[in-house]
C-alpha positions in Angstrom: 0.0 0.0 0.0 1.4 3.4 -0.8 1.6 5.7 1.5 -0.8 8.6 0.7 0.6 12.6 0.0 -0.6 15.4 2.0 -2.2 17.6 0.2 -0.4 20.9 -0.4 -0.8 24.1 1.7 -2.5 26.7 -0.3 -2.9 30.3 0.4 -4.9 31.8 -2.4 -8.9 31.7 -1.3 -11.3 28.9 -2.1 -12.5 28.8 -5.4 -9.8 32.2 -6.8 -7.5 29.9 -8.9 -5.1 32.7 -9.2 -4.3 36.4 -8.7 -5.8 39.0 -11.1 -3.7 40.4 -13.4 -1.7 43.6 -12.6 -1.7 44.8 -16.4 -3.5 44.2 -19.8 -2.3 41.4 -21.5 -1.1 41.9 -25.1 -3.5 42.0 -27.9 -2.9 39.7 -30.9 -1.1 42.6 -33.1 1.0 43.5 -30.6 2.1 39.8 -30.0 2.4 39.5 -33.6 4.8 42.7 -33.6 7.0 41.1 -30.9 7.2 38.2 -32.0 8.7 39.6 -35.0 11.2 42.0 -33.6 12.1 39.1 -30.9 12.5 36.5 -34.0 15.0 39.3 -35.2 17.2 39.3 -32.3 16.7 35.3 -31.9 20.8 35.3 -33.2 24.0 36.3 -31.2 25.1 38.0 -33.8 22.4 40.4 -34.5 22.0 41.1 -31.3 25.9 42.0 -31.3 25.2 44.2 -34.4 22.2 46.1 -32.6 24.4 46.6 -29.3 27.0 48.4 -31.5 24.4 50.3 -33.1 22.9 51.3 -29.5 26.4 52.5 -28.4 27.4 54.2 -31.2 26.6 58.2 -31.7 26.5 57.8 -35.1 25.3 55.4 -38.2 27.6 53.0 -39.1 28.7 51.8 -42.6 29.2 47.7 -42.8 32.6 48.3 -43.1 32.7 49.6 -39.2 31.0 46.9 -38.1 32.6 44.0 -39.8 35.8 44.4 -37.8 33.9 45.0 -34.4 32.1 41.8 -35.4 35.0 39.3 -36.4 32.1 38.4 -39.3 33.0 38.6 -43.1 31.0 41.7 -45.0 28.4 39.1 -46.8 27.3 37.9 -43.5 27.2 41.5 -41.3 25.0 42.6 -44.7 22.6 39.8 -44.2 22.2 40.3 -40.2 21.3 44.0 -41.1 18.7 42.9 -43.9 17.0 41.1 -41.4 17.4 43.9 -38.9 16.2 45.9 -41.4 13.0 44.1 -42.4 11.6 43.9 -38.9 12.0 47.4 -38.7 14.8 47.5 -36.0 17.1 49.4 -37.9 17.0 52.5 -40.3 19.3 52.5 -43.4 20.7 55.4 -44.9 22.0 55.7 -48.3 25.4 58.0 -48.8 26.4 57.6 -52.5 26.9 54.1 -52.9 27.8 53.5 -49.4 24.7 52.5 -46.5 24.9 53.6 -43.0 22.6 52.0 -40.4 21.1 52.9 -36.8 19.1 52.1 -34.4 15.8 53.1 -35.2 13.9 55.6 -32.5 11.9 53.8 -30.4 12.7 50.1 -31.4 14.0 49.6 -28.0 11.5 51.2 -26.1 9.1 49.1 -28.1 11.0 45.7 -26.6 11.0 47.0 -23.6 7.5 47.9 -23.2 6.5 43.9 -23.9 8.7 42.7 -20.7 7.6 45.8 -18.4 4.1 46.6 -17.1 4.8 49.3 -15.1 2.8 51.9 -15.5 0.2 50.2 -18.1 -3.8 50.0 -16.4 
């Protein structure tokens, strides 16, 4: 015969499974939107590529980041395409040399997704 398991102490109130929520959960487009940008920055290297971009004062050309990287200048130019396409980055077109940054706000929207301070 086995012997039997108390049954666990709980504090939360008879029939309240659990406690309310502090802040709105996300809506669909807004999970959508993260999952994109998170999808983006799913790859050490990008994310190396972005904190470069975040620390430097001004756009940088492949050619800066491709030392700083140790990557070769195909590879750096894909990262940023994909940077690019979920919207993380901005690209900027001096003669036939592109410059990239950090696009306003495409941390703060990150941020806002972990943090729910301050949402009702």
């Amino acid at each position: 015969m086995r012997p039997t398991m108390p049954e666990p102490e709980t504090t939360v109130a008879a029939g309240v499974c659990c406690a309310p929520l502090s802040s709105a959960p996300l809506t669909e487009a807004e999970a959508v939107r993260a999952a994109v940008l998170f999808k983006a920055l799913a790859d050490p290297a990008r994310l190396r590529i972005v904190n470069l971009l975040a620390t430097s004062p001004d756009p940088l050309c492949v050619c800066d980041v491709t030392p700083q990287t140790g990557l070769s200048q195909p590879t750096v130019s894909f990262h940023l395409k994909k940077l690019l396409k979920a919207n993380i980055v901005e690209r900027e077109q001096r003669g036939k040399w592109a410059h990239y940054s950090l696009r306003a706000g495409a941390l703060d929207e990150l941020a806002a997704v972990l943090d729910s301070k301050g949402q009702p």
